[in-house]
Residue frames as qw, qx, qy, qz and C-alpha x, y, z in Angstrom:
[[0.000, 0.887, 0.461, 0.000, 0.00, 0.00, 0.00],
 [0.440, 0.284, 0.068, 0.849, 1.23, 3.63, -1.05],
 [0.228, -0.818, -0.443, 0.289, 0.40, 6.09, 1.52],
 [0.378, 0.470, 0.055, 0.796, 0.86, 9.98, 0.53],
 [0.485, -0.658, -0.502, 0.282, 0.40, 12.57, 3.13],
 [0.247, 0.273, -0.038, 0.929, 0.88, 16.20, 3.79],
 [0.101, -0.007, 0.448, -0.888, -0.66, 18.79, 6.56],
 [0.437, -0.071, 0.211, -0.871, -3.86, 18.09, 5.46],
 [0.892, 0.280, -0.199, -0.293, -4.59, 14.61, 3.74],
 [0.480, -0.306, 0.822, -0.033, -4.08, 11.39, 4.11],
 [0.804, 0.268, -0.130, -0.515, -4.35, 9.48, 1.35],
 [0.667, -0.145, 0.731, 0.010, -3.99, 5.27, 0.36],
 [0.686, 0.525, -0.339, -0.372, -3.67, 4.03, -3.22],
 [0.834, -0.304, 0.393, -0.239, -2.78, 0.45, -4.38],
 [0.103, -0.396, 0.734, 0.541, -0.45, -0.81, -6.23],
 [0.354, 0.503, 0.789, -0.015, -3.56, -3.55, -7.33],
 [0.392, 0.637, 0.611, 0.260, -4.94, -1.19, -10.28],
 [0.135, 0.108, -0.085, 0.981, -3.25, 1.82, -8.84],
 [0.382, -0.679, -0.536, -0.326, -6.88, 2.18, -7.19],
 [0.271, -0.576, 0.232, -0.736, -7.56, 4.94, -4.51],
 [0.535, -0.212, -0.771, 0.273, -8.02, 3.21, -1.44],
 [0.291, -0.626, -0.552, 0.467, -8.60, 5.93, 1.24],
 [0.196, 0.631, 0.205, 0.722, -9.04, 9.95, 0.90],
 [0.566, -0.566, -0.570, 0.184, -8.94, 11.24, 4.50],
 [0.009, 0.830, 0.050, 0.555, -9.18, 14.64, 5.52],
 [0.400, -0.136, -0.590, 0.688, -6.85, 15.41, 8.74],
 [0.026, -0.158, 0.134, -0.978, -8.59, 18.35, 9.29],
 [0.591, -0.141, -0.134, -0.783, -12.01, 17.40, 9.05],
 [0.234, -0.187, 0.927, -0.227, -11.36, 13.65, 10.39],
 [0.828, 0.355, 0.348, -0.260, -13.60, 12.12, 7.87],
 [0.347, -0.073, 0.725, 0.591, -12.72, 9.82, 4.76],
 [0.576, 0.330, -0.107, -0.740, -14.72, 10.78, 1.59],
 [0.488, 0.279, -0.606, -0.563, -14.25, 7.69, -0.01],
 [0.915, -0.255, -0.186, -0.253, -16.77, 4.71, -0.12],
 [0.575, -0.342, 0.740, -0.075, -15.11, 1.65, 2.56],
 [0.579, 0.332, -0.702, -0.250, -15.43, -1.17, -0.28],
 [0.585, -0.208, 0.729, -0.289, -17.39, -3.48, 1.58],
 [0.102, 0.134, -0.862, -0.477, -17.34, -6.30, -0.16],
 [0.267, 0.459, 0.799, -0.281, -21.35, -7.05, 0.97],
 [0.389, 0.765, 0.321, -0.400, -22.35, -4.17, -1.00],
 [0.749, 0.640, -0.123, 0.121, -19.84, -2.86, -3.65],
 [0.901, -0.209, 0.052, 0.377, -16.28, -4.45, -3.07],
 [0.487, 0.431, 0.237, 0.721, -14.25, -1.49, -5.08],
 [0.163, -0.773, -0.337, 0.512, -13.51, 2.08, -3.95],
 [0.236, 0.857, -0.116, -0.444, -12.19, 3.98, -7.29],
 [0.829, 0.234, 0.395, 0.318, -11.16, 1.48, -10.37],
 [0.161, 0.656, -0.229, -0.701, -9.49, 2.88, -13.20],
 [0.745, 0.414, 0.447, -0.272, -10.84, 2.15, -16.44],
 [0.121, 0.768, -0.494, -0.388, -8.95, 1.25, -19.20],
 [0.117, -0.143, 0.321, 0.929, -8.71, 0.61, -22.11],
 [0.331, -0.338, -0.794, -0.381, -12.42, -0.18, -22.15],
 [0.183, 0.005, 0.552, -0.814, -15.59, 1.40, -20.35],
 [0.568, 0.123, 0.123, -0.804, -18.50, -0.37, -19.47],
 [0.712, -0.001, 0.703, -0.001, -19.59, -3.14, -21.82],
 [0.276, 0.368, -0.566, -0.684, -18.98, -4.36, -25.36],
 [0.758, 0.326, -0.176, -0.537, -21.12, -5.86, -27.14],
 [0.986, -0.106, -0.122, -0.044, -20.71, -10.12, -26.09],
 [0.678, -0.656, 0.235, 0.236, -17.78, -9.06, -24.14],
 [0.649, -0.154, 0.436, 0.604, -15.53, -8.50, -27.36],
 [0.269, 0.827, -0.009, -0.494, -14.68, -6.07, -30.04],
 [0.865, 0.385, 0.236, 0.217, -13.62, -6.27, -33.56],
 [0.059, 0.839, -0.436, -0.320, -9.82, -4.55, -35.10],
 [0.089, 0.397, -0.836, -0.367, -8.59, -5.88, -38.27],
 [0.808, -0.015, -0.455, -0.374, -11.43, -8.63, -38.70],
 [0.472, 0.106, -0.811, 0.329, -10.12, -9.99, -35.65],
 [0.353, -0.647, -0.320, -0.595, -12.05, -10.48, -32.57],
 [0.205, 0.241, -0.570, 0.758, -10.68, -9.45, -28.96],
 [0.514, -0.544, -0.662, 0.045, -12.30, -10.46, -25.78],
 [0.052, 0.225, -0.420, 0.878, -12.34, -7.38, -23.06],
 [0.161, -0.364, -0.721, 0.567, -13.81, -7.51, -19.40],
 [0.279, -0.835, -0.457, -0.125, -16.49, -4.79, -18.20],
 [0.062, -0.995, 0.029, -0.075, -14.07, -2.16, -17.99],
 [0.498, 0.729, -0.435, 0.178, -11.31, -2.95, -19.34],
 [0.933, -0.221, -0.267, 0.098, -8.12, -4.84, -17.37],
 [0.247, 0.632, -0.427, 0.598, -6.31, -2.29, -15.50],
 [0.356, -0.722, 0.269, -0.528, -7.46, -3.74, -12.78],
 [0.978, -0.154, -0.138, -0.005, -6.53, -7.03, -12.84],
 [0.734, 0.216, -0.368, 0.528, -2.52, -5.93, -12.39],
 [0.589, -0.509, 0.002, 0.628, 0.21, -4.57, -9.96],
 [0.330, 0.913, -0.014, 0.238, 1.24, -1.13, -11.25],
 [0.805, 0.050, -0.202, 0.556, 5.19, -0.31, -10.95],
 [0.231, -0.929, -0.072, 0.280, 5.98, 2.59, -8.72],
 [0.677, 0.442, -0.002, 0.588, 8.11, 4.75, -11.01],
 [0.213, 0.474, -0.149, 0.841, 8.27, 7.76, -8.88],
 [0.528, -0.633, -0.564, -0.042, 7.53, 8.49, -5.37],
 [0.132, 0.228, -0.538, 0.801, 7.97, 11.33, -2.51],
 [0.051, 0.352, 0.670, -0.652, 5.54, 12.26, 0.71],
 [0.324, 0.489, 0.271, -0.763, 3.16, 14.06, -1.34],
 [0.752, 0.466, -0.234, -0.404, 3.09, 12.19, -5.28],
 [0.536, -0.170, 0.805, 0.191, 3.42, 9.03, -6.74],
 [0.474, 0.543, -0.469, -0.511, 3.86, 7.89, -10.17],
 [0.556, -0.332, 0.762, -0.005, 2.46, 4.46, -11.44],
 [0.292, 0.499, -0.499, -0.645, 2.81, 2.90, -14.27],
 [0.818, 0.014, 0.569, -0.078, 1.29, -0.43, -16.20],
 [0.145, 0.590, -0.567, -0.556, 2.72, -1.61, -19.38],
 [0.850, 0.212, -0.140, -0.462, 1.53, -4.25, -21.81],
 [0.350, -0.427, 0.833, -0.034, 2.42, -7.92, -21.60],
 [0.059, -0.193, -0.874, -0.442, 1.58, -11.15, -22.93],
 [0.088, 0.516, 0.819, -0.235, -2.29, -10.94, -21.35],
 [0.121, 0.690, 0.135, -0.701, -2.88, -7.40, -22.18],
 [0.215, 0.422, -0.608, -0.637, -1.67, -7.98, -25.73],
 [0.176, 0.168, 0.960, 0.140, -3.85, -11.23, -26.19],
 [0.110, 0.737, 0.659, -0.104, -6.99, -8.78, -25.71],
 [0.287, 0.932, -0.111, -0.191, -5.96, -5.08, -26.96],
 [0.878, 0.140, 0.213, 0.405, -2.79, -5.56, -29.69],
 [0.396, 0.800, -0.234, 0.384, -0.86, -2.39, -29.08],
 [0.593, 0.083, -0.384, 0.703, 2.41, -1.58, -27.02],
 [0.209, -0.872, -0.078, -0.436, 1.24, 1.17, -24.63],
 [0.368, -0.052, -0.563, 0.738, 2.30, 2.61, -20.85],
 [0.164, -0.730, -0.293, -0.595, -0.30, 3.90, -19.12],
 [0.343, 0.109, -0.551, 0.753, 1.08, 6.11, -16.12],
 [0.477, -0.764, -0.414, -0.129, -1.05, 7.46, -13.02],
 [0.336, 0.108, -0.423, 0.835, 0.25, 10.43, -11.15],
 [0.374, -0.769, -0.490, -0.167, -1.38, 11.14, -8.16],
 [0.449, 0.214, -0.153, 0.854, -0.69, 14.23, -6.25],
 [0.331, -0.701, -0.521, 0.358, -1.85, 15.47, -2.67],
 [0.113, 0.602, 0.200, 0.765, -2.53, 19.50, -2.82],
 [0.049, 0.069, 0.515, -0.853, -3.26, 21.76, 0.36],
 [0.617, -0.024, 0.215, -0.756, -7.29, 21.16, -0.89],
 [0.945, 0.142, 0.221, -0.193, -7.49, 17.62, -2.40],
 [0.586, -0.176, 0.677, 0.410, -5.97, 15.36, -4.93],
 [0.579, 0.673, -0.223, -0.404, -4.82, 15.86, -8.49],
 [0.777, -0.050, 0.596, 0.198, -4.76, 12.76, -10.59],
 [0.324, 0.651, -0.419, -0.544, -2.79, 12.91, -14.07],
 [0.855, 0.265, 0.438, -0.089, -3.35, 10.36, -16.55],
 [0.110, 0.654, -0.534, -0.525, -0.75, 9.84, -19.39],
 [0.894, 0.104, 0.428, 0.080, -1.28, 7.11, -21.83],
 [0.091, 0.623, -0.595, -0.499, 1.57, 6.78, -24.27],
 [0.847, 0.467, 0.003, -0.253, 1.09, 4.80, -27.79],
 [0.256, -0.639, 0.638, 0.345, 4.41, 2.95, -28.39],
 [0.588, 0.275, 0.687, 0.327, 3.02, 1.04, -31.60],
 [0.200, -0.050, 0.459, 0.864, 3.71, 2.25, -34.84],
 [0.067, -0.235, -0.566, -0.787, 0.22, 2.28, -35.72],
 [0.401, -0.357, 0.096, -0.838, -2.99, 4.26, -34.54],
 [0.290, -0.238, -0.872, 0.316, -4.30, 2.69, -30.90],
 [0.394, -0.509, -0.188, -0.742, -7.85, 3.64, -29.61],
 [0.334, -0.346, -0.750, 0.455, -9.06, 3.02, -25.87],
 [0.338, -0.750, -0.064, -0.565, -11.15, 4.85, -23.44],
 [0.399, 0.169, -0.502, 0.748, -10.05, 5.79, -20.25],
 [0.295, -0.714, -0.132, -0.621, -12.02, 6.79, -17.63],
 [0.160, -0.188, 0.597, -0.763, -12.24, 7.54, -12.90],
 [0.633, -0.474, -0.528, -0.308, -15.17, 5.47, -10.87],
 [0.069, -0.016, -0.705, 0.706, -14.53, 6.78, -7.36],
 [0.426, -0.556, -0.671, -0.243, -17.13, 6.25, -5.20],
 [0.119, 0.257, -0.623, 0.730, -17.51, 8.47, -2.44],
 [0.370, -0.145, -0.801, 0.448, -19.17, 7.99, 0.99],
 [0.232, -0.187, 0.220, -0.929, -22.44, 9.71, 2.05],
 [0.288, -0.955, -0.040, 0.066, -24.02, 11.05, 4.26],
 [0.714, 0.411, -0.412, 0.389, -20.91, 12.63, 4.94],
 [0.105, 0.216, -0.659, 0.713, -19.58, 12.38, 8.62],
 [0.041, -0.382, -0.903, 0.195, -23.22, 11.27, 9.46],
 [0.062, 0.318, 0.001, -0.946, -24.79, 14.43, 8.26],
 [0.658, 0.278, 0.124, -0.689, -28.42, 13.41, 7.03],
 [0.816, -0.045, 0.577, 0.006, -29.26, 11.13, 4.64],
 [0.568, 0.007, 0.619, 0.543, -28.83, 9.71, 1.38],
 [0.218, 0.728, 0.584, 0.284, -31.69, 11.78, -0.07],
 [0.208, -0.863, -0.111, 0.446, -30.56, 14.87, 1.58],
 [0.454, -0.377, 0.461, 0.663, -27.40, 15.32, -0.87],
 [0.479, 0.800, 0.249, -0.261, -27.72, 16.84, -4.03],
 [0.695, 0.299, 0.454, 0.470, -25.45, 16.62, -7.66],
 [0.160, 0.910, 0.051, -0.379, -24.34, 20.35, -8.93],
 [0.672, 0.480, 0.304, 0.474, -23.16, 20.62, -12.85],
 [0.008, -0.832, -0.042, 0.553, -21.07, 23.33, -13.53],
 [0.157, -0.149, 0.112, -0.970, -21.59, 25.74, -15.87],
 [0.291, 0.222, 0.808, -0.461, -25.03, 25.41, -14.16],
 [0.508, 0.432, 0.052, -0.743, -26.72, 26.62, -17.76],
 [0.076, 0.289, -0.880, -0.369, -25.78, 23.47, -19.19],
 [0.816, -0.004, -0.152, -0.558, -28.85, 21.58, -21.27],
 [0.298, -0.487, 0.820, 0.044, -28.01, 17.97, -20.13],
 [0.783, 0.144, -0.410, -0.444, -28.46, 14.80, -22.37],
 [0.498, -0.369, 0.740, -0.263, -28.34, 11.50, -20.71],
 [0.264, 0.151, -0.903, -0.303, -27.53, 8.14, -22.89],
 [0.814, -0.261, 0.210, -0.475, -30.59, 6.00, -22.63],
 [0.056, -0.342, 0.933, -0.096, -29.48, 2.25, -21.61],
 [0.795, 0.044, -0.354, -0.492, -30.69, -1.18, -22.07],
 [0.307, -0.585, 0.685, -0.307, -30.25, -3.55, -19.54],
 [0.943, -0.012, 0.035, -0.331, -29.87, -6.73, -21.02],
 [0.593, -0.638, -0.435, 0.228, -28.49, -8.25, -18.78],
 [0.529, -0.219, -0.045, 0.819, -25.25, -5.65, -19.01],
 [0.139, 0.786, 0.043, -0.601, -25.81, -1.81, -19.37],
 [0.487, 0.288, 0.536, 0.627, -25.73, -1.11, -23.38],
 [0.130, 0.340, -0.013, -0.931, -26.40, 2.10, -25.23],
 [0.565, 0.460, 0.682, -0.069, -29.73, 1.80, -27.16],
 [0.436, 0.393, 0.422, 0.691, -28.47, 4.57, -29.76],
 [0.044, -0.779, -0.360, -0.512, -30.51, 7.55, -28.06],
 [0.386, -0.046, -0.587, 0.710, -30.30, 10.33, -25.68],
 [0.216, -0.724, -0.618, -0.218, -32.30, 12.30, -23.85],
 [0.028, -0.761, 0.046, -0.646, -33.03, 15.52, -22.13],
 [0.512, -0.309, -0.632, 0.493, -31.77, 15.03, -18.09],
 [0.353, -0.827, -0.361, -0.246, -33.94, 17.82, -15.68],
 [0.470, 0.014, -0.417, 0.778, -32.21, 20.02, -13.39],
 [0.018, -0.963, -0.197, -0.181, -32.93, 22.96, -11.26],
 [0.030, -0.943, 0.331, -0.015, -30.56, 25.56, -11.86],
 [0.324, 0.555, -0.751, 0.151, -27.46, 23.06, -12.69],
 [0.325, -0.211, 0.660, -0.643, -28.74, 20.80, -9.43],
 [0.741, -0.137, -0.562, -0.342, -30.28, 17.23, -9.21],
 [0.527, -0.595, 0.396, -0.458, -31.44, 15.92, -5.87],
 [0.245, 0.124, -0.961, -0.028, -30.09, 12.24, -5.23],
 [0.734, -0.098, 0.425, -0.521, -32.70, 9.58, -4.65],
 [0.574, -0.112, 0.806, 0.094, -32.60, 5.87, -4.97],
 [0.564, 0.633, 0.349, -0.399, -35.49, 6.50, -7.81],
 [0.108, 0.850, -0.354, -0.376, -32.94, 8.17, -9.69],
 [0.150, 0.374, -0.898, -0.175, -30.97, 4.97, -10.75],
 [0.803, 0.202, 0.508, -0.239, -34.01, 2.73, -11.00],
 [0.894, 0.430, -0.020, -0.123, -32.88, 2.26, -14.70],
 [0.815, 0.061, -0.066, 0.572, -28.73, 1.55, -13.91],
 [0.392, -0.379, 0.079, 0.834, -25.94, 4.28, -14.50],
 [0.327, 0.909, 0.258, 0.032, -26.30, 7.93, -16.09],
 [0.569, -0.258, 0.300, 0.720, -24.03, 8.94, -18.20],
 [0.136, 0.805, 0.274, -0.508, -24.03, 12.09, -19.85],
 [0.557, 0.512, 0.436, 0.488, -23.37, 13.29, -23.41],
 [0.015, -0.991, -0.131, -0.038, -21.79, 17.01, -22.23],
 [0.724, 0.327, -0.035, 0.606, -18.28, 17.94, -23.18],
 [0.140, 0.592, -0.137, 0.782, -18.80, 21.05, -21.71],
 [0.721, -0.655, -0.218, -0.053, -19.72, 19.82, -18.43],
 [0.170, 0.784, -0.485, 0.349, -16.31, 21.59, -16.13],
 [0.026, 0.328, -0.762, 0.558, -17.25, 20.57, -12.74],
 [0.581, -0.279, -0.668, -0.373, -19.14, 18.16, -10.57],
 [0.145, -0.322, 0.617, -0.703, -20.13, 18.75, -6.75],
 [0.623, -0.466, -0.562, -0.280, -21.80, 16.67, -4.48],
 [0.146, -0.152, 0.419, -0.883, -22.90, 18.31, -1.04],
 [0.293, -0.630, -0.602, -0.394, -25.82, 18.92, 0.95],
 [0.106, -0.656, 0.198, -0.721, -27.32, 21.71, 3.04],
 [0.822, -0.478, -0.137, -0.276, -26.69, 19.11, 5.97],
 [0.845, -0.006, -0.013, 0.535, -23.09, 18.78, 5.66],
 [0.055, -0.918, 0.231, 0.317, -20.20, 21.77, 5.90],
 [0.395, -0.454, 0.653, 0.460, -18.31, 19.41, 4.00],
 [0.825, 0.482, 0.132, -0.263, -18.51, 18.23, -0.22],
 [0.554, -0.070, 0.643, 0.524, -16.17, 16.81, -2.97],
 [0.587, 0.765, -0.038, -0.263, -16.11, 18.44, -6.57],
 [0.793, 0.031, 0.502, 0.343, -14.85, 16.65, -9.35],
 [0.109, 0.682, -0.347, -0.634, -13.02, 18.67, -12.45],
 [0.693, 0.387, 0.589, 0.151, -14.24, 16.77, -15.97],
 [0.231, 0.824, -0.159, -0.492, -13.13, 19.74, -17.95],
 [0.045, -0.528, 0.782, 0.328, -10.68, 17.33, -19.66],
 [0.197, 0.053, 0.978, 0.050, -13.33, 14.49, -20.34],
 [0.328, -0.101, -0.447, -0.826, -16.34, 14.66, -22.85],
 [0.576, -0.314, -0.697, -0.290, -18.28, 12.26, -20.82],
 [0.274, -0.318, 0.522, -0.743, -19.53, 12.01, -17.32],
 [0.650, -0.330, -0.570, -0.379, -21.54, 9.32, -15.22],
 [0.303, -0.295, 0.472, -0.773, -23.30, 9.15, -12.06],
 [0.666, -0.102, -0.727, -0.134, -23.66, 5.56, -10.14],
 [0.402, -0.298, 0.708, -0.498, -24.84, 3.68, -7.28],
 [0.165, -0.187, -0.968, 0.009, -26.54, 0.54, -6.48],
 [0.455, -0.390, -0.411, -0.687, -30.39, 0.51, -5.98],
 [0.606, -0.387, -0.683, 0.125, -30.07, -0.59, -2.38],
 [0.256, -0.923, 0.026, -0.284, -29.79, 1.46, 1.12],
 [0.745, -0.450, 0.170, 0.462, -26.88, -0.43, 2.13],
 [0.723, 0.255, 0.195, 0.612, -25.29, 1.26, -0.70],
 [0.289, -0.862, -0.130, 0.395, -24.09, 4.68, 1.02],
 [0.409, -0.211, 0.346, 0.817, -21.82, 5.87, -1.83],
 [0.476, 0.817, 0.166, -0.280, -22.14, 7.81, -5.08],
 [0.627, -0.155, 0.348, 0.680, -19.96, 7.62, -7.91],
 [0.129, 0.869, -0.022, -0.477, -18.95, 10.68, -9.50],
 [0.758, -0.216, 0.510, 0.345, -16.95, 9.62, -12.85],
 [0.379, 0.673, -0.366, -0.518, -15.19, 11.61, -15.74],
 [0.824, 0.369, 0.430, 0.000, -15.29, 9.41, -18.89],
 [0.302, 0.615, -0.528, -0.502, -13.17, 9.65, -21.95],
 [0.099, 0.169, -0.964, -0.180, -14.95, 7.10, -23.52],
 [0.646, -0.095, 0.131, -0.746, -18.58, 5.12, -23.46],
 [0.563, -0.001, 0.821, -0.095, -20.19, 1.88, -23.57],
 [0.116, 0.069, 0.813, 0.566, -20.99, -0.23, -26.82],
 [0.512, 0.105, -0.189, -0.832, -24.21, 0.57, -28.62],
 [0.645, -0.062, 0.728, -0.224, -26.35, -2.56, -28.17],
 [0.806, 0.466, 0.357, -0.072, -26.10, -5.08, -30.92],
 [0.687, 0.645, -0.072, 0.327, -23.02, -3.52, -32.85],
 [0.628, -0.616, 0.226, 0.418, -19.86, -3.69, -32.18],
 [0.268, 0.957, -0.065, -0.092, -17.55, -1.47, -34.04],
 [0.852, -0.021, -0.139, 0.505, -14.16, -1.95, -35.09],
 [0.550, -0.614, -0.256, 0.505, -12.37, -0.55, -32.53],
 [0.384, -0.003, 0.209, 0.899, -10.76, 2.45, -34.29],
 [0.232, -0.257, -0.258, -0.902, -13.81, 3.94, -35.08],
 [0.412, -0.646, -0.603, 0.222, -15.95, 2.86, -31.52],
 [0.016, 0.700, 0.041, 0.713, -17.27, 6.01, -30.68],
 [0.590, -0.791, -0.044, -0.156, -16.27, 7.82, -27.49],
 [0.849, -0.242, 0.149, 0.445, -12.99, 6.29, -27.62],
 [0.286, -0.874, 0.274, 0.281, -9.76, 8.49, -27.51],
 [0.941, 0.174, 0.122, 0.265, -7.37, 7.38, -30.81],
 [0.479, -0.628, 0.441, 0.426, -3.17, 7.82, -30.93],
 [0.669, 0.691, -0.270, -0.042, -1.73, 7.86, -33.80],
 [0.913, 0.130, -0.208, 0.326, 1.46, 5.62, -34.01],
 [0.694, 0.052, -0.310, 0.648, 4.13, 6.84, -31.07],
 [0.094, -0.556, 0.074, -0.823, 2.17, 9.57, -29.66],
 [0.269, -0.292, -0.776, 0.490, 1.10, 10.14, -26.01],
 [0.190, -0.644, -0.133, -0.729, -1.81, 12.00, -24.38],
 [0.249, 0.144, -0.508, 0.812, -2.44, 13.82, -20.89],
 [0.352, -0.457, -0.623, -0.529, -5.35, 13.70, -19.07],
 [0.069, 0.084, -0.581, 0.806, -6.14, 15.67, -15.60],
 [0.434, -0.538, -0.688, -0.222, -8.46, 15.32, -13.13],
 [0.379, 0.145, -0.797, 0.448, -9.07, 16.57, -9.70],
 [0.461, -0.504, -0.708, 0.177, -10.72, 16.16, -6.11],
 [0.086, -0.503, 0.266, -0.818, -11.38, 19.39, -4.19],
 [0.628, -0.442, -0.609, 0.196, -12.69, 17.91, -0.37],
 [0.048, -0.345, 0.335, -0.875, -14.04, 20.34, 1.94]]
C-alpha cells in the first residue's frame, strides 16, 4: 500500500490497479471515499482502461479480428510499478504484456500520477502509444464516495451540482440486457438551476451517463453537511453518475469518462468505436483530473 500525506490529507492508493483506497481529511477527520465493503460494492475507485462499461458479447472487432475485453477494461486485474515516489506524489505505471496484448494488440504505458494539494488530490493520466500504428481506448475515474458525509443526514438529503449550471443535459438512454448497453438515443436530463437531488429512484434504470463535453465541474454536497467533494471533468467529454439501488449502498460515484459503452447489438471496429480516444502511431496523451474535499 502507497500512503501519501501532507498537513492536510491522508491518502492510500494500491499498487492492485493503482486504485484509490482511502481519501482522508486530517482536518475534518472524515474519509470521503466509499469503505469497499465487499457485501455491497467491493471497489472504492477502479481505473478504467482501455475499455468502459460493456462491449457488445464481451468483445470487439480490429482488423477482422475479434478481442475479448472484461467490463471495464483490465487495469485492474494488475500490480502497477511505482516509477516515482515522494511524501506528497506518486507515479504508477502499467505496461503491456503477454495478457494485455492477447486482448488489446498495441504496445502502450499507461502512467497514473497522483498528487496530494493543500485542498485535495490531483490525478494525471498519461497514456503513451508505443506502436507504430494508430491505438484507440477509453479511459475513464469510478470513485465512489461515501455519504451522508460524517453522518450528516441522509442519502436523499445530498444533491449533484453541474457546472456551468446553464448546461442543457443529455443522458444516454441504456438497455439492460443483462449488461448496461447504449440503445443509440439520448435524452433531455432535468435540473434545477445546474442541481439534481439524489434519490434511490434516480438509478431505478442503472448508471447515467451524460453526453456534455462542456460539463467543467461536478459537486456533491448537501445543506446538511459543511463538508462536499467536486470533481473537475473539464478534460473528459463524458460524465456518469452511479450507485446501487439498495440502502446499504451509502456511496455515489462521480466519474469523468473519456470514452462510453458499446451501442447494443453492434460492435464497431475498434478504431472507429465512438467515445474512444485514438493515438496515432508513437504519440502520447495527458489527461487531468481533480478532487477538491471540503
Amino acid at each position: 500500500m502507497i500512503t501519501l500525506e501532507n498537513e492536510q490529507f491522508l491518502v492510500e492508493i494500491s499498487e492492485k490497479g493503482a486504485e484509490l483506497q482511502k481519501t482522508f481529511s486530517k482536518v475534518q477527520s472524515i474519509d470521503y471515499l466509499w469503505d469497499g465493503n465487499p457485501d455491497v460494492w467491493a471497489k472504492h475507485a477502479p481505473v478504467l482502461f482501455p475499455s468502459i462499461g460493456k462491449s457488445n458479447d464481451d468483445q470487439y472487432r480490429h482488423k477482422d479480428k475479434n478481442y475479448e475485453m472484461p467490463h471495464h477494461g483490465f487495469a485492474g486485474e494488475f500490480d502497477f510499478k511505482v516509477v516515482a515516489q515522494s511524501s506528497e506524489s506518486v507515479s504508477l505505471s502499467l505496461s503491456d504484456n503477454e495478457s494485455t496484448f492477447a486482448r488489446f494488440p498495441f504496445h502502450f504505458d499507461l502512467i497514473l500520477r497522483y498528487t496530494l494539494t493543500s485542498i485535495g488530490l490531483e490525478t494525471t493520466y498519461t497514456v503513451k502509444n508505443l506502436s507504430d500504428e494508430p491505438m484507440s481506448f477509453s479511459l475513464g475515474a469510478h470513485p465512489a464516495f461515501r455519504i451522508p458525509f460524517d453522518d450528516a443526514g441522509e442519502f436523499e438529503d445530498y444533491e449533484v451540482s453541474f457546472e456551468p449550471n446553464s448546461i442543457d443535459l443529455k443522458r444516454f438512454e441504456f438497455v439492460m440486457t443483462p449488461m448496461p448497453h447504449r440503445s443509440g438515443v439520448a435524452h433531455s436530463f432535468k435540473t434545477v438551476k445546474g442541481k439534481v437531488q439524489l434519490t434511490r429512484e434516480l438509478f431505478k434504470d442503472g448508471l447515467i451517463v451524460f453526453d456534455n463535453p462542456d460539463i467543467t465541474s461536478v459537486t456533491l454536497s448537501s445543506s446538511k453537511s459543511a463538508h462536499s467533494v467536486t470533481v473537475d471533468t473539464h478534460e473528459f467529454p463524458y460524465f456518469c453518475l452511479w450507485t446501487q439501488d439498495k440502502a446499504a449502498a451509502k456511496f455515489v460515484c462521480l466519474e469523468p469518462f473519456y470514452g462510453i459503452p458499446d451501442k447494443a447489438g453492434k460492435s464497431a471496429e475498434l478504431l472507429e468505436k465512438e467515445g474512444n480516444c485514438v493515438l496515432a502511431g508513437r504519440v502520447e496523451k495527458e489527461i487531468k483530473t481533480s478532487y477538491l474535499f471540503r
